[in-house]
Every structure is written in C-alpha cells, then in structure tokens.
C-alpha positions as CSV (number, residue, x, y, z in Angstrom):
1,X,40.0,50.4,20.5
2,X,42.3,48.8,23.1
3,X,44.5,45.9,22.1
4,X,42.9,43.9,24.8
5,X,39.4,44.4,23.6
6,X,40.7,43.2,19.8
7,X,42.0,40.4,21.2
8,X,38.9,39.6,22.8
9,X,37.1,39.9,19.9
10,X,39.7,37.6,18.1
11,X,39.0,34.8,20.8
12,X,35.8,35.3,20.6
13,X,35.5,35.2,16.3
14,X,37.9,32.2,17.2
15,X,35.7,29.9,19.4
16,X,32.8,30.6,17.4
17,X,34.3,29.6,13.9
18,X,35.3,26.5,15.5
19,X,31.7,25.6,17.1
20,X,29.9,26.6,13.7
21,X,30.7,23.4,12.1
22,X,29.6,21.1,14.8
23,X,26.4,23.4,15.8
24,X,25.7,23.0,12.1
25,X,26.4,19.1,12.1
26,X,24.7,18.1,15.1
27,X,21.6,20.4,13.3
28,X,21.8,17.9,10.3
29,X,22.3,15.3,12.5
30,X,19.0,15.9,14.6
31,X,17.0,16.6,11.5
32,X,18.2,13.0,10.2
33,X,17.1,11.8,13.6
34,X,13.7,12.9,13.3
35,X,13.4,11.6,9.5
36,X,14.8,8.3,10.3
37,X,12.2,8.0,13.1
38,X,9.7,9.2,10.6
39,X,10.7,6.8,8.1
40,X,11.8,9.2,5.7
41,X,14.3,7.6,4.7
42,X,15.4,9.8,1.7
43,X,15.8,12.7,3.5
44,X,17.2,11.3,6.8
45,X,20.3,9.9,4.7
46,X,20.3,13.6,2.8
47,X,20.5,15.3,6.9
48,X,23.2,12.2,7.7
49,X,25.3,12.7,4.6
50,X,25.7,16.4,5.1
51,X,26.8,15.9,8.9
52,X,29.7,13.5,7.3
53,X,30.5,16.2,4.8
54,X,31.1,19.0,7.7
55,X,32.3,16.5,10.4
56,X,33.4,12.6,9.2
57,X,33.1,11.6,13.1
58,X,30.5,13.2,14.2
59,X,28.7,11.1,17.0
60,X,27.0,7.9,15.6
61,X,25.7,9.0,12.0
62,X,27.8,6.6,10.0
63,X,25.6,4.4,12.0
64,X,22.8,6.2,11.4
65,X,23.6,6.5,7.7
66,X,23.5,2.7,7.3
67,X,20.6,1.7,9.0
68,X,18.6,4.6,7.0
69,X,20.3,3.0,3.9
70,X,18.7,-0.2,5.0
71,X,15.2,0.4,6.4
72,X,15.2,2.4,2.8
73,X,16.3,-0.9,1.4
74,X,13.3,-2.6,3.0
75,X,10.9,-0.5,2.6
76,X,12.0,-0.6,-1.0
77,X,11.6,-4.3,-1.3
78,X,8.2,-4.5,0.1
79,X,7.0,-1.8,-2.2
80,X,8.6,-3.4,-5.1
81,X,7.2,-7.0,-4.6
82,X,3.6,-6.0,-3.6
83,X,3.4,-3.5,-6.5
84,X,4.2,-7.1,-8.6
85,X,1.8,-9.1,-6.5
86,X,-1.0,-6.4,-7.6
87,X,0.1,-6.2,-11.1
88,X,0.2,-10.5,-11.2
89,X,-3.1,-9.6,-10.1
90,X,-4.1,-7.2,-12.6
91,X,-5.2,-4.7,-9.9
92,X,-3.0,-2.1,-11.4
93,X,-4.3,0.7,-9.7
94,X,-3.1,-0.7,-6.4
95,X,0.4,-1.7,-8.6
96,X,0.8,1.8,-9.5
97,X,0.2,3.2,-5.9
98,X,3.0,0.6,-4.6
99,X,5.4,1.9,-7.1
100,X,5.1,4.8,-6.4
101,X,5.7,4.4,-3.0
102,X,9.2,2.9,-3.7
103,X,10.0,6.2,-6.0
104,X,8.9,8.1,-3.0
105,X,11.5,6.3,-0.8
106,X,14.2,5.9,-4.4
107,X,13.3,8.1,-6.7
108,X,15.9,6.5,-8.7
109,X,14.5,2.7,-8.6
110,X,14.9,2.0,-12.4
111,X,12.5,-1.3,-11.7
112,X,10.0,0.6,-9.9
113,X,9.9,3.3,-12.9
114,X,9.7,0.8,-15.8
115,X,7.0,-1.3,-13.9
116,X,4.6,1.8,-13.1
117,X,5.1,3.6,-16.9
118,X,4.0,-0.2,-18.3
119,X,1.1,-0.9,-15.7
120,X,-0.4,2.7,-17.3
121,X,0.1,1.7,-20.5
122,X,-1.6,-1.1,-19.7
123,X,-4.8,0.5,-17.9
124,X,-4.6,2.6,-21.2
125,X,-4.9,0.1,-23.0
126,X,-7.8,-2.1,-21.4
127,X,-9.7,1.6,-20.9
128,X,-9.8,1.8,-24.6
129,X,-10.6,-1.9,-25.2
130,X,-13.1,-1.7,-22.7
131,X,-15.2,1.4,-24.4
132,X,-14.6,-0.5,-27.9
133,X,-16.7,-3.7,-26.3
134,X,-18.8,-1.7,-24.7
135,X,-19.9,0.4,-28.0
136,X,-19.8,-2.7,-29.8
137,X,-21.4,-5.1,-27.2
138,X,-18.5,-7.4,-27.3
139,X,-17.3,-9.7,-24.1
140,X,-14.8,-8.0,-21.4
141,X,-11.0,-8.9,-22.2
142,X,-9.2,-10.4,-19.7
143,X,-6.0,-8.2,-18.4
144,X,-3.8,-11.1,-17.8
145,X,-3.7,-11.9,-21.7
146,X,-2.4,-7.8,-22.4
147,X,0.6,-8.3,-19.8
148,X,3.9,-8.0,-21.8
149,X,6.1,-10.8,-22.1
150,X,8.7,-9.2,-20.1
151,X,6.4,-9.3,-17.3
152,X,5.5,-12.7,-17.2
C-alpha cells in the first residue's frame, strides 16, 4: 500500500469519526421531533436528552427539551385533575383510565400511582359489597361514603 492511499484512508476514518456524532444527534434529534409532534412526550424528551448527551448545542433541542417537559407537564395536570373529578364522582373506572393516562406520559407520578392503586381498592370493595346486598337483598351502598379520608 502507498503512503498516499493510507493517508487517504486516515482522512477519510477522520471526517467520518467526526460526522458520526452529529449524524447520530441529529437522528435523536428528528426522532424527538416526530414524538413531540406525536405528543409523546416521554420519549421525545428520552430522543432530546440523548442529542444533549452526544452534542450540548446541537441545533434547538434544549428548546425542544423544555417545551416537551412542559406539554408533558400539562398533559399531566389534566390527566391528574379529571382522574379526581371522576373519582369525586365515583365513576372510578373513568378515574382509573385518567390515571393511567398520566403514568403513561410520567410513569413516575407518585399522585397518579397512589390515586389509581386506591380507586381499585375501592371498586374491590363496593364489588364485594354489592354481591353481599345482592345475596342478601339489602339496599345499594353509596360509593361516596367508602372514599378514604385522605381523599376527601
């Protein structure tokens, strides 16, 4: 092999080490694109986070990263309060469903968790009070009345 093609080859190896990185960001960085758009918020601040990780700077995605943060926040928010709405309600089917909309979007909402694991309990609950009246004949029981205090 010729010195001239190895030094090719070098320049070559070169240019491409140095493009891998931002090819690979701006991949991250389209994929966060498309999940912001989508509103999948969870994974479009996953794609947003890695292109800060491989290039700080790259383009607009601390920008991006934030307002992903913040529709996530939203989304969040309405989830959370209509899920109480339902449950003030006692429709806690429709509770559970919103709760678990906002551990779709934060699967780490501590609220969210605790609400949805006592709104079971609480179905549970009125299912087996319900077959006890209904063996025995007794009058429904109101849902309201089995609500913790907590959730008052």
């Amino acid at each position: 092999m010729r010195s001239g093609e190895k030094s090719d080859r070098n320049k070559v190896a070169k240019k491409a080490a140095k493009e891998e990185p931002e090819e690979l960001a701006n991949t991250h960085y389209l994929k966060g694109k498309i999940y912001l758009d989508s509103k999948t918020y969870a994974k479009a601040i996953e794609e947003f986070s890695a292109v800060l990780k491989i290039l700080p700077s790259y383009m607009n995605t601390a920008e991006l990263l934030a307002r992903a943060k913040r529709e996530r926040d939203k989304a969040v928010d309405v989830h959370l309060r209509k899920g109480i709405a339902y449950f003030q309600s006692e429709e806690m089917e429709m509770a559970i469903k919103e709760w678990e909309a906002v551990l779709e979007l934060d699967p780490s909402n501590k609220i969210a968790a605790d609400y949805k694991d006592r709104a079971e309990v609480i179905m549970e609950r009125l299912k087996r009070i319900r077959e006890k009246q209904a063996f025995s004949g007794e009058a429904p029981v109101c849902l309201a009345c089995s609500i913790p205090p907590a959730l008052n």
